[in-house]
C-alpha positions as CSV (number, residue, x, y, z in Angstrom):
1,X,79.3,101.1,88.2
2,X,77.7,99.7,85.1
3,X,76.8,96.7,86.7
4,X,75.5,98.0,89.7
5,X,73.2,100.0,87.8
6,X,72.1,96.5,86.1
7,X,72.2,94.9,89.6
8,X,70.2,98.1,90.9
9,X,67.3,97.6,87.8
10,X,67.0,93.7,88.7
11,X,66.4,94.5,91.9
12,X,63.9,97.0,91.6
13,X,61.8,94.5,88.7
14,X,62.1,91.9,91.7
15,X,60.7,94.1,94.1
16,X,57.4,95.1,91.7
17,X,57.0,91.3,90.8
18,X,57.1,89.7,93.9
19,X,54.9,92.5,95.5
20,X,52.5,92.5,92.5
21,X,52.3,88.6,92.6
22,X,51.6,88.8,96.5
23,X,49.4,91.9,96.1
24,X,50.0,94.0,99.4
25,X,53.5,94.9,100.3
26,X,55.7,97.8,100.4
27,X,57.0,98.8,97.4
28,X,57.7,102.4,97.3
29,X,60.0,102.2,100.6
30,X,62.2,99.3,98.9
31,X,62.9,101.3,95.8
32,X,64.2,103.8,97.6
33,X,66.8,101.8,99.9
34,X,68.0,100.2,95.9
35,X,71.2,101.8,95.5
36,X,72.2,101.8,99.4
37,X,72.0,98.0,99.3
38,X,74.0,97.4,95.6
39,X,76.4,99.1,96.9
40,X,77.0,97.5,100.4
41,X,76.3,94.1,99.4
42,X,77.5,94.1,95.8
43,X,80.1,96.7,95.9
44,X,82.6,94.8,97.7
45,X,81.9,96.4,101.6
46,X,79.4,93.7,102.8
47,X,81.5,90.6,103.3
48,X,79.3,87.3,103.7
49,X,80.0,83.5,103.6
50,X,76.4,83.0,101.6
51,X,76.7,78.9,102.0
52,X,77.0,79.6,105.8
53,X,75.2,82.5,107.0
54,X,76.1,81.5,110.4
55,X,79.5,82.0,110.1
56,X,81.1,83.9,113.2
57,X,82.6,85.9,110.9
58,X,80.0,87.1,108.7
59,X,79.4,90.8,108.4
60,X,75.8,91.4,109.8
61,X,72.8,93.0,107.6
62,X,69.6,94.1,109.9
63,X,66.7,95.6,107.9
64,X,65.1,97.5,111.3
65,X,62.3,98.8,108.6
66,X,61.3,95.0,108.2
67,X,58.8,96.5,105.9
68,X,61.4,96.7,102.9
69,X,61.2,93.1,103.3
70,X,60.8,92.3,99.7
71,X,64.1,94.0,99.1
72,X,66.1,91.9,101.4
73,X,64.7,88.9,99.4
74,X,65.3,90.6,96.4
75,X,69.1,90.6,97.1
76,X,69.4,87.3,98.2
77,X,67.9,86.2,94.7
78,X,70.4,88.0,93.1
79,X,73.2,86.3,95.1
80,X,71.9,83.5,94.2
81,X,70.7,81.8,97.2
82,X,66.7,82.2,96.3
83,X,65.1,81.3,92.4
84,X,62.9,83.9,91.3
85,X,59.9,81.4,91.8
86,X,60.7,81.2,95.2
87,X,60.8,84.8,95.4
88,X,57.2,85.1,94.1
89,X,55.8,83.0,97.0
90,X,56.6,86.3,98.8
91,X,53.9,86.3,101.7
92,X,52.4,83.3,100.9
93,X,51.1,80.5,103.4
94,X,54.0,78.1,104.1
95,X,56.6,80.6,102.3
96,X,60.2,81.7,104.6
97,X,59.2,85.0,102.6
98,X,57.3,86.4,105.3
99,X,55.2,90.1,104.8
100,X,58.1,91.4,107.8
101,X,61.6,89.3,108.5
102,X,61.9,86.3,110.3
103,X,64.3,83.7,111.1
104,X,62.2,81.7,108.8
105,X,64.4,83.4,106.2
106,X,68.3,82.4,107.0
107,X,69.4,85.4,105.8
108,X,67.6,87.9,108.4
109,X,69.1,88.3,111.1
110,X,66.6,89.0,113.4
111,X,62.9,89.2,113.1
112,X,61.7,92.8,112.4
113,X,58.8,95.1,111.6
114,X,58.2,96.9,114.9
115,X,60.0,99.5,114.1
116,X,62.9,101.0,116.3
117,X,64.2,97.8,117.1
118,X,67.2,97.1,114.6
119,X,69.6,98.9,116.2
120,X,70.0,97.5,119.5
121,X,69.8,94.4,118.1
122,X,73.0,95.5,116.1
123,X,74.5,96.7,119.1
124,X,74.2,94.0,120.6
125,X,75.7,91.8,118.2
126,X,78.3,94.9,117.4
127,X,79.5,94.4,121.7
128,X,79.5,90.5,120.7
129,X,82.1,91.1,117.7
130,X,84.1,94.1,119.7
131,X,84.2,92.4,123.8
132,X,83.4,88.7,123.7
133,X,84.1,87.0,120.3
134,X,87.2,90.1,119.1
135,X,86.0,89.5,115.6
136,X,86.5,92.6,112.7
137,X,82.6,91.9,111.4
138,X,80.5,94.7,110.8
139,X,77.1,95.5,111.5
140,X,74.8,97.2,109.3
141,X,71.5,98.2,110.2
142,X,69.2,99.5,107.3
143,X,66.7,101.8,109.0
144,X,63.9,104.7,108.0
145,X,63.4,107.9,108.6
146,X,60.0,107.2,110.1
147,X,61.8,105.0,113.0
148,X,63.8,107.7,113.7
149,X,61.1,109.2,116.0
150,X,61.4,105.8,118.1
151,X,63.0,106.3,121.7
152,X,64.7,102.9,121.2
153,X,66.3,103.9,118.6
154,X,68.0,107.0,120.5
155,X,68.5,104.6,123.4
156,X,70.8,102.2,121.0
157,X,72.6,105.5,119.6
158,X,73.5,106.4,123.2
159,X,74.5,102.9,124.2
160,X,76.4,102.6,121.2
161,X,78.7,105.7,121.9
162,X,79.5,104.6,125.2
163,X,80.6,101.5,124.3
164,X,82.5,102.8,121.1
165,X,81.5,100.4,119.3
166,X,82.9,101.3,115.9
167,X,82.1,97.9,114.1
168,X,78.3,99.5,114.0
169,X,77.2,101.0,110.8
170,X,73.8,102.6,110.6
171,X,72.2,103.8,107.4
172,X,69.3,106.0,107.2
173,X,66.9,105.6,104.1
174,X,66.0,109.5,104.8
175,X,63.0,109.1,101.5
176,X,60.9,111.7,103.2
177,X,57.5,109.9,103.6
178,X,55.7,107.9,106.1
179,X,53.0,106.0,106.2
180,X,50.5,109.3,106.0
181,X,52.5,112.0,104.5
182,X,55.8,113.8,105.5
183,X,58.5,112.7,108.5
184,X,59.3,115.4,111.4
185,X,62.5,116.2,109.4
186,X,61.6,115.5,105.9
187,X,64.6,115.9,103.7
188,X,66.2,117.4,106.2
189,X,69.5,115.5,106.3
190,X,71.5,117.9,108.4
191,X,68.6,118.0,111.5
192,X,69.7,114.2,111.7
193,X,73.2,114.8,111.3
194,X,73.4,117.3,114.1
195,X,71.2,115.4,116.6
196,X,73.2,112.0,115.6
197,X,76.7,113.4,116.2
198,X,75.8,115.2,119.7
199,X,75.5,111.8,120.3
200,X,79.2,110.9,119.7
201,X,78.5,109.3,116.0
202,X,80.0,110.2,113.1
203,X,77.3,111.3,110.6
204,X,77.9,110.8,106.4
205,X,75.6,112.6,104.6
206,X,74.9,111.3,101.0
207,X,72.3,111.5,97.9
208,X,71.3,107.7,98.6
209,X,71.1,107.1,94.6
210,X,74.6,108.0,93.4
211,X,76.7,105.2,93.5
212,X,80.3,107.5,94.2
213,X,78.9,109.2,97.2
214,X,77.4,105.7,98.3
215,X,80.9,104.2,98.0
216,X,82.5,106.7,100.1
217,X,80.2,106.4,102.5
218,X,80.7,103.0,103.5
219,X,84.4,103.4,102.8
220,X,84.5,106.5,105.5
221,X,82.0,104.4,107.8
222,X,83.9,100.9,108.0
223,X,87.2,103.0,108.6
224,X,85.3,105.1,111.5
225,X,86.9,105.1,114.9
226,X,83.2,105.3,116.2
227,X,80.3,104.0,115.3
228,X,79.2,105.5,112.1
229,X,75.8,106.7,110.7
230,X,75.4,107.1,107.0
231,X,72.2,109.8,106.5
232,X,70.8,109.1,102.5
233,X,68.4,111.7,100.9
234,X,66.4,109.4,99.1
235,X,63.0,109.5,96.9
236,X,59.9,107.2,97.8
237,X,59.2,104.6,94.9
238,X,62.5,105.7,92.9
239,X,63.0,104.7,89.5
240,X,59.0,104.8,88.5
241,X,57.5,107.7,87.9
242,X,54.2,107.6,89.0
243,X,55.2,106.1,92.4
244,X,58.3,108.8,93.1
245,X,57.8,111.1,95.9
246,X,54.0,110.4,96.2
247,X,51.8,110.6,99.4
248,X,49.1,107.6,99.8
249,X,51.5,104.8,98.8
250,X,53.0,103.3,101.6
251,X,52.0,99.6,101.7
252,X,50.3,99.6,98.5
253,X,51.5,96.8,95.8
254,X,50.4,98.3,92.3
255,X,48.4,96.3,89.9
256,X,48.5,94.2,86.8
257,X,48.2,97.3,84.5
258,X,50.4,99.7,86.4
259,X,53.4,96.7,87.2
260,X,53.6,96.5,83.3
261,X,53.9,100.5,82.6
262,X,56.1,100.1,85.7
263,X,58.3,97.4,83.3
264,X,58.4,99.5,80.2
265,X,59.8,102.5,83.0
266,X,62.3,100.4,83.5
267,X,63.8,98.9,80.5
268,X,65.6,95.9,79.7
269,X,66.0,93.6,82.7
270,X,69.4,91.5,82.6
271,X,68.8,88.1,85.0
272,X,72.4,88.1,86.4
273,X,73.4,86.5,89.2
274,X,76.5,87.8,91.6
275,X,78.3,86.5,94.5
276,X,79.3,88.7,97.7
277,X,81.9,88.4,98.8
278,X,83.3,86.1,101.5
279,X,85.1,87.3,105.0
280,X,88.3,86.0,106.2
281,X,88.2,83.4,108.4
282,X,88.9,83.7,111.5
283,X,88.7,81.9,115.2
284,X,87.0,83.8,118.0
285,X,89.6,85.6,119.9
286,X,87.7,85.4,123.1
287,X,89.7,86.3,126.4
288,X,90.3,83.7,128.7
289,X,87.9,84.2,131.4
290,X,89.5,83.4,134.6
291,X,87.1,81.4,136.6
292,X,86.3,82.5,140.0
293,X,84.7,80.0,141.9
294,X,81.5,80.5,143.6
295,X,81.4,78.2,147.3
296,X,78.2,80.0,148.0
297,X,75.3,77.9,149.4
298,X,72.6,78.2,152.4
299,X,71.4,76.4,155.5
300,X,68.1,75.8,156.2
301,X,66.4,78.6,158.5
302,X,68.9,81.1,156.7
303,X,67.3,84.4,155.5
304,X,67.9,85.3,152.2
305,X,66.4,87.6,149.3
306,X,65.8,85.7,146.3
307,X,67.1,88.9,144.4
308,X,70.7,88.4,146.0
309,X,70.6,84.4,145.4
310,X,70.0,85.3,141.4
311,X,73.1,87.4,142.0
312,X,75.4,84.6,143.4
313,X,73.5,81.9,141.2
314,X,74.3,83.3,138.0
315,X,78.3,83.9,139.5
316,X,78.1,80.5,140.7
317,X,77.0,78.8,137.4
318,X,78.9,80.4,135.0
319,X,81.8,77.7,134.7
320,X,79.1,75.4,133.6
321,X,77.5,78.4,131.6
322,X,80.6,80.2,129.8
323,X,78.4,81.7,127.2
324,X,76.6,83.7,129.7
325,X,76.5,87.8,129.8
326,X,74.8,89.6,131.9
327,X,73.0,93.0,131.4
328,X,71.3,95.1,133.6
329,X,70.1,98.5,133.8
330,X,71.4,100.8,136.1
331,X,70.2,98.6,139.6
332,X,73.0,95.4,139.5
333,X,73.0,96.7,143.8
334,X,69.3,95.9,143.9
335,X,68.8,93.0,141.8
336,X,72.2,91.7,142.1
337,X,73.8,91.0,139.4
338,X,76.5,93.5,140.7
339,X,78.0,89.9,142.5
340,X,78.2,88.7,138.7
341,X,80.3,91.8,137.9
342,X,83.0,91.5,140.3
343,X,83.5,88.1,139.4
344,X,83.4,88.6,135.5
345,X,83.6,92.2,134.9
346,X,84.2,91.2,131.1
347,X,80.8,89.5,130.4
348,X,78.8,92.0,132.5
349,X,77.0,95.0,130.6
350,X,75.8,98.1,132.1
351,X,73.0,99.1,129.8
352,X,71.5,101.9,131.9
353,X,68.2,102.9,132.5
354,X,67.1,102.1,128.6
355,X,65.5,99.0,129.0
356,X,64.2,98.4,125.8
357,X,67.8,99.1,124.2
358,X,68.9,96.5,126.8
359,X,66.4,93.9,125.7
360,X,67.3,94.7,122.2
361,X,70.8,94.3,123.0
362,X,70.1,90.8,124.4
363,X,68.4,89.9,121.4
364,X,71.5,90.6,118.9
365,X,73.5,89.0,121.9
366,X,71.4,86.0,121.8
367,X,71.3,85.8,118.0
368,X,75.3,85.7,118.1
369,X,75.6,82.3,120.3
370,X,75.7,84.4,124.2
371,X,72.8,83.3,126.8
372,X,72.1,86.8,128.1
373,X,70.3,87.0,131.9
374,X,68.5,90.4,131.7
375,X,67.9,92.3,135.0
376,X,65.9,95.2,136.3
377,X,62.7,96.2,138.4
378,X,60.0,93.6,137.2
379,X,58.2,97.1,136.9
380,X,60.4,98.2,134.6
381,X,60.4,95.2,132.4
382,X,57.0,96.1,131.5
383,X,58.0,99.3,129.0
384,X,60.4,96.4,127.2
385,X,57.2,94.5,126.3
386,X,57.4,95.1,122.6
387,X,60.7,94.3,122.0
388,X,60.5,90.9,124.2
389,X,57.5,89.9,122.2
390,X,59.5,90.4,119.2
391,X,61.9,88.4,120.8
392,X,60.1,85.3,120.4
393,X,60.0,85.6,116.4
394,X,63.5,85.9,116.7
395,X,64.2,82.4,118.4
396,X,65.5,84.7,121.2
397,X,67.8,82.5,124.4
398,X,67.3,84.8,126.7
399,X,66.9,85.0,130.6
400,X,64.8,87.9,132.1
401,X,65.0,88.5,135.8
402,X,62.2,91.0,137.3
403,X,63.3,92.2,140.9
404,X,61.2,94.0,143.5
405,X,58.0,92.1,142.5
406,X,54.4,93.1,144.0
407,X,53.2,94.7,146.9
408,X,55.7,93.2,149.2
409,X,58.5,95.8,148.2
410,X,56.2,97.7,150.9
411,X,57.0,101.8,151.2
412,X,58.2,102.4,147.8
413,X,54.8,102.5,146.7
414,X,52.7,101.4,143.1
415,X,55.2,102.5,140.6
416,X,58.0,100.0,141.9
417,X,55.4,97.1,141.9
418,X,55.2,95.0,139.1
419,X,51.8,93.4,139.5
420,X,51.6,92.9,135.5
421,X,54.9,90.6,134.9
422,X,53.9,87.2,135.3
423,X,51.0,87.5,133.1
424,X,53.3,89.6,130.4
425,X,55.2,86.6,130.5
426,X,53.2,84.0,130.2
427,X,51.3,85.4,127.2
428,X,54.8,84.7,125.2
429,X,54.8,81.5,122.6
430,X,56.9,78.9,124.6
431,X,58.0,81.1,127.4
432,X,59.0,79.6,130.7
433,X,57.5,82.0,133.9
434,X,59.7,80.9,137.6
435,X,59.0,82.6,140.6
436,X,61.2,81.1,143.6
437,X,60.4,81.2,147.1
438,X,64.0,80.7,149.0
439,X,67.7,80.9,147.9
440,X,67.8,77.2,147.0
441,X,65.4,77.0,145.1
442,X,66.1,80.2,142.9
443,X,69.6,78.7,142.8
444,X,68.4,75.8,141.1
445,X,65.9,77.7,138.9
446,X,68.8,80.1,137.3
447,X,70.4,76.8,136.6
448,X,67.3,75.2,134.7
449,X,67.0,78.8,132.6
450,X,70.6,78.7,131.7
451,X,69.9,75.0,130.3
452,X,66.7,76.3,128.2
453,X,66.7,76.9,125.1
454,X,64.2,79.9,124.9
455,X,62.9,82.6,126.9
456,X,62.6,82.2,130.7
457,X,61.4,85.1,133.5
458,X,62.3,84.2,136.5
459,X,60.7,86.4,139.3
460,X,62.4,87.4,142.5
461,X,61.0,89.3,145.7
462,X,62.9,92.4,147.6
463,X,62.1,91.0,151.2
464,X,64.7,88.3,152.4
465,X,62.9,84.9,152.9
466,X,63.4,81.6,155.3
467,X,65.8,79.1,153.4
468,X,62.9,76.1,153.4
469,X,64.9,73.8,150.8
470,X,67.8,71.7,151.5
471,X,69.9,71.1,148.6
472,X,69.0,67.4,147.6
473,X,65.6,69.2,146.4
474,X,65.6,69.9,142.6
475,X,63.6,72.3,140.5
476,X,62.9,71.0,137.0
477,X,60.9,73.4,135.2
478,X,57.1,72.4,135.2
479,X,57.6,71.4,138.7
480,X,55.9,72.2,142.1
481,X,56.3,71.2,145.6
482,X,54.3,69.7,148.4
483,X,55.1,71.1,151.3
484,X,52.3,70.0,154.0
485,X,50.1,67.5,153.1
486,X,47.6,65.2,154.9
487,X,44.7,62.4,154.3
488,X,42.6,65.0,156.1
489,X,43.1,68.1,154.2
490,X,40.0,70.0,153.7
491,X,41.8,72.8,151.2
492,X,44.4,73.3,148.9
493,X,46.4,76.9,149.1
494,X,48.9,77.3,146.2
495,X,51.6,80.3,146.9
496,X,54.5,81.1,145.1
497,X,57.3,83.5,146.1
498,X,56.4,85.7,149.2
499,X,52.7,84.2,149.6
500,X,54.4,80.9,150.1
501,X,55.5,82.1,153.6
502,X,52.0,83.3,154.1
503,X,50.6,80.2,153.3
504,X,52.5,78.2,155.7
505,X,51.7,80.7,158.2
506,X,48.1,80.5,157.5
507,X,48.4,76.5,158.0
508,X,50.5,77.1,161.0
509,X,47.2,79.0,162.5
510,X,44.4,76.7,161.0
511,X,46.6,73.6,162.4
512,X,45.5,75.2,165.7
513,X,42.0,75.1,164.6
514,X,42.2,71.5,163.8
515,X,41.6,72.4,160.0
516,X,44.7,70.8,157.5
517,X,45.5,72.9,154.7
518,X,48.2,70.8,152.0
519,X,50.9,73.8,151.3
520,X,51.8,73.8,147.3
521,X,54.4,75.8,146.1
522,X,53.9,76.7,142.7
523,X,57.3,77.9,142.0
524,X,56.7,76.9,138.0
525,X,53.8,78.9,137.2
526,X,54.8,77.7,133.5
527,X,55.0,75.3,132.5
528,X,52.6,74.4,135.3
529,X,52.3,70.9,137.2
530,X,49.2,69.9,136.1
531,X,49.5,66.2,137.9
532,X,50.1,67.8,140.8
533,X,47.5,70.1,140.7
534,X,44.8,67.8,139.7
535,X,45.8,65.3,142.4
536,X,45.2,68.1,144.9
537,X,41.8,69.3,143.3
538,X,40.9,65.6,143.4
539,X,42.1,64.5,147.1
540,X,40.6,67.9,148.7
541,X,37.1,70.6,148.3
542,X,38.8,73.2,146.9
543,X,41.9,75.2,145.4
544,X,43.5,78.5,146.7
545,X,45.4,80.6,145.1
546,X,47.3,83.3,146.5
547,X,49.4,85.8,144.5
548,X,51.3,89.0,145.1
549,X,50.4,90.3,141.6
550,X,46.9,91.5,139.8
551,X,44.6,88.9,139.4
552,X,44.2,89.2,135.3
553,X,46.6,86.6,133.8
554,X,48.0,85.8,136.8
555,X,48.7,82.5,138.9
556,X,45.0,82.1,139.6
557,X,43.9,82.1,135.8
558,X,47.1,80.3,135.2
559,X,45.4,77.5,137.7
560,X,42.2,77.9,136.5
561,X,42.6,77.6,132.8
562,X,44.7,74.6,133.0
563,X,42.1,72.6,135.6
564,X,38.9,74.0,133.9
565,X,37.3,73.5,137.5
566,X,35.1,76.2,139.2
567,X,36.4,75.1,142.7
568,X,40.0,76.9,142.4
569,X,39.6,80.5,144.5
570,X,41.8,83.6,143.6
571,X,43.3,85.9,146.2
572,X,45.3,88.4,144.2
573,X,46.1,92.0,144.5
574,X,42.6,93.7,143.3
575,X,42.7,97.4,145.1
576,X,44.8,100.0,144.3
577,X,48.3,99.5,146.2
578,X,49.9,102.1,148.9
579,X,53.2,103.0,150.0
580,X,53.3,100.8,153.6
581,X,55.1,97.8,155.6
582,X,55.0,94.7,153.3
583,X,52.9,93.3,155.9
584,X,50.2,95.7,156.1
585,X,50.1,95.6,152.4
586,X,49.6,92.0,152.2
587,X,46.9,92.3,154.7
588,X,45.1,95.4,152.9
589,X,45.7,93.3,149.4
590,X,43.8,90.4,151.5
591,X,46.9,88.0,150.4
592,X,48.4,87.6,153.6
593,X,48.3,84.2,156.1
594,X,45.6,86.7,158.0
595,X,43.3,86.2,154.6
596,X,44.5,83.1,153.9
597,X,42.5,81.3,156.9
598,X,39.4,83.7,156.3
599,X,39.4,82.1,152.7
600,X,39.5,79.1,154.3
601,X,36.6,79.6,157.1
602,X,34.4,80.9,154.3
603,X,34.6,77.4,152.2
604,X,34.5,75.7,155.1
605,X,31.3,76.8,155.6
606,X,30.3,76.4,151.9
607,X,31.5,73.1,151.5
608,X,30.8,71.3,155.0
């Protein structure tokens, strides 16, 4: 225990040096997590190959308040895998010490900072150690009483109990304070127990700075036949007087003056270094999957909902694709993944309708070697925004599939219509947006996600479609498709999905007319295929776009902002949609073939 108070003292003059040295920070809300990380990572609990942090059988540590970042740094230096210099380039330019977690940093697990996240990122990687790999690692996630009021986080608590996930270890640094003064519960440890263990946890409550009840804690936790939540009464700034238990500093690093009154506070500081210790090692103890072949494909003229071809794609691939899992929320009959569940009932998830728990989820998955495919409502994939743009920072492999896209879903009305996903998406750092128009080609497309090495959305429609491809086609991602095209094409009309189908209707019509449309089908809107685009802007007047979503970051600006050309024409959903037949909501959104040629007539007189 002697050492631990030594280890606990170095740790706390880290925390003031490196946060005085970089000038903003949080101090006070590392101070107070002190003793609850000596004792988990260098009491013996926390068991951690530190030359290999990827090592499957690593115990996992997620700080989910990414704001005690300075801490986490702190105890690497302390193990010895960071010099105190580097730990005083904390939030500098060009430093892995980043103001919140990153992967810059190889001992954080996952980026963090948006609070409410940590734990189903921990679940996720808790159903990776329990299901798929059948590793004994733990999961820790560090969290704060502020977080507490997240929905997420009671989304991951539910989750978490269903799945019994026992090798999930939550610990609450309850120091009373937010940002602004006092949490809902304040020191109130027992208004989280009680809430926590309706849930089917079992709750610890502890004074988070005495080292015995800390040590029985995690010793009642990691021997927990459920997952285990360890509640710590803890003070704010602990260990320097004129920072304990005071309101108006959160996020404030103290100055020259008050860091060396903070140093006489806190004595003699011993430099040691110590080692934590390593796990066994062990080989995954995956279950052999038992493939179940997939013979599905499709004939031309065939009608077919992309929705249900994602369903029998992702079945279909998954002997090239053993690492997939696949985890939807509560519609696997509407989006389909249900055909991936009764072929491999053992890498499907049911998460629910919590869909930012599910994304989280993904992310630990992710994080642990799986390629999760992520399905619900496009809609619904909108709430999850947060957590998928977090995603990103995380160097996240994941695969998002939004069903039931736009207007087309028809009578179910606005609240079913995602009209905002594509441009969601595309607003990611290196995200990859698909959006299919037949079986075939959304076959293909799951394919070229599985092989990615990122995040991908791919978008799928409710209505069943035409097959239009043959299988010789293929799909690479930045791709598009010609699908009528003349040397006496006046226009160019550029569909994806369920405007596709109007477009070739609409050419069908002006054909009549003796006015040739060339057909694109955008079915990467990105990357996008510029050449292809550019060739068509160059060989004809004009550009149309048609889309079955709203016009702002969409497939029109998508279009526009890589041609820079004022000749490229937007038809997008701009009213307020209705409950109706798809087709008289295409026509009332002006995107169906009906609009299509009116577009078309009105440039014709424009440009002729």
């Amino acid at each position: 225990m002697k050492n631990l108070a030594e280890i606990a003292r170095l740790l706390r003059y880290y925390i003031l040096a490196a946060t005085t040295q970089a000038g903003s920070g949080h101090p006070t809300t590392c101070l107070s997590s002190v003793e609850l990380m000596t004792g988990l990572l260098f009491g013996g609990f926390f068991r951690f190959d530190s030359d290999n942090p990827d090592n499957p059988n690593n115990d996992r540590l997620i700080f989910s308040k990414g704001h005690a970042a300075p801490l986490l740094y702190s105890l690497w230096t302390v193990a010895g895998k960071l010099s105190e210099t580097e730990l005083l380039t904390l939030r500098k330019f060009g430093s892995s010490l980043e103001g919140h977690p990153t992967k810059s940093f190889p001992y954080a697990e996952a980026a963090t900072g948006s609070l409410g996240q940590g734990l189903s990122i921990g679940a996720g990687m808790a159903i990776n150690g329990k299901y798929i790999d059948r590793l004994p690692y733990k999961v820790f996630v560090l969290l704060g009483d502020s977080e507490m009021a997240e929905g997420s986080v009671w989304e991951a608590i539910q989750l978490a109990a269903y799945y019994k996930l026992n090798n999930l270890i939550g610990i609450i640094d309850v120091n009373r304070l937010g940002q602004r003064g006092e949490t809902m519960y304040g020191h109130d440890l027992e208004a989280y127990s009680k809430r926590i263990s309706s849930f089917g946890w079992k709750t610890i409550c502890i004074d988070g700075h005495n080292f015995d009840e800390i040590f029985k804690a995690y010793e009642e936790a990691i021997n927990s036949a459920i997952p285990a939540m360890i509640i710590a009464k803890t003070i704010k700034g602990k260990g320097i007087s004129f920072l304990e238990d005071r309101e108006g500093k959160h996020g404030v690093a103290l100055t020259e003056d008050e860091f060396k009154e903070a140093l006489k506070e806190l004595g003699e500081i011993k430099r040691i270094t110590v080692s934590v210790n390593k796990p066994e090692m062990l080989q995954p103890l995956s279950e052999s999957v038992t493939i179940k072949e997939v013979n599905k494909t499709y004939s031309i003229g065939e009608v077919v909902a992309t929705r249900r071809a994602y369903g029998e794609a992702v079945a279909k691939i998954f002997p090239e694709f053993p690492d997939i899992v696949v985890l939807d929320a509560e519609v696997c009959n509407s989006t389909y993944a249900e055909i991936f569940k009764k072929h491999y009932p053992d890498r499907f998830f049911e998460c629910f309708i919590a869909e930012q728990n599910m994304v989280g989820m993904a992310v630990g998955l992710s994080l642990r070697g799986q390629i999760p495919f992520v399905s619900t409502f496009a809609a619904f994939l909108t709430r999850t925004f947060d957590h998928i743009r977090m995603a990103q920072y995380s160097d996240a492999n994941i695969k998002f599939v939004g069903s039931h896209a736009g207007v087309s879903i028809g009578q179910d009305g606005p609240s079913q219509m995602g009209l905002e996903d594509i441009s969601m998406m595309r607003s990611i750092l290196n995200s990859v947006v698909l959006y299919p128009s037949d079986a075939v080609a959304t076959e293909k497309l799951v394919r070229e996600a599985a092989r990615y090495q990122g995040i991908v959305y791919i978008r799928t429609t409710r209505s069943a479609t035409p097959v239009i491809y043959s299988y010789d086609e293929e799909f690479p991602i930045g791709g598009a498709k010609v699908l009528r095209y003349s040397d006496d094409d006046w226009f160019s009309v550029i569909g994806a999905g369920i405007t596709l189908y109007e477009a070739l209707k609409a050419y069908v019509e002006l054909k009549k007319q003796g006015i040739f449309i060339r057909v694109i089908d955008l079915y990467s809107v990105k990357p996008i295929a510029r050449e292809i685009l550019k060739k068509a802007l160059n060989e004809t007047k004009a550009l149309i776009t048609v889309e079955d979503h709203y016009p702002s970051g969409g497939i029109g600006e998508a279009v526009m902002a890589e041609l820079g050309s004022d000749r490229v024409y937007s038809l997008a959903c701009r009213k307020v949609p209705k409950s109706g037949r798809p087709e008289e909501l295409l026509d009332y959104e002006e995107i169906s073939a009906k609009a299509i040629v009116g577009k078309v007539l009105e440039l014709k007189d424009k440009f002729f």
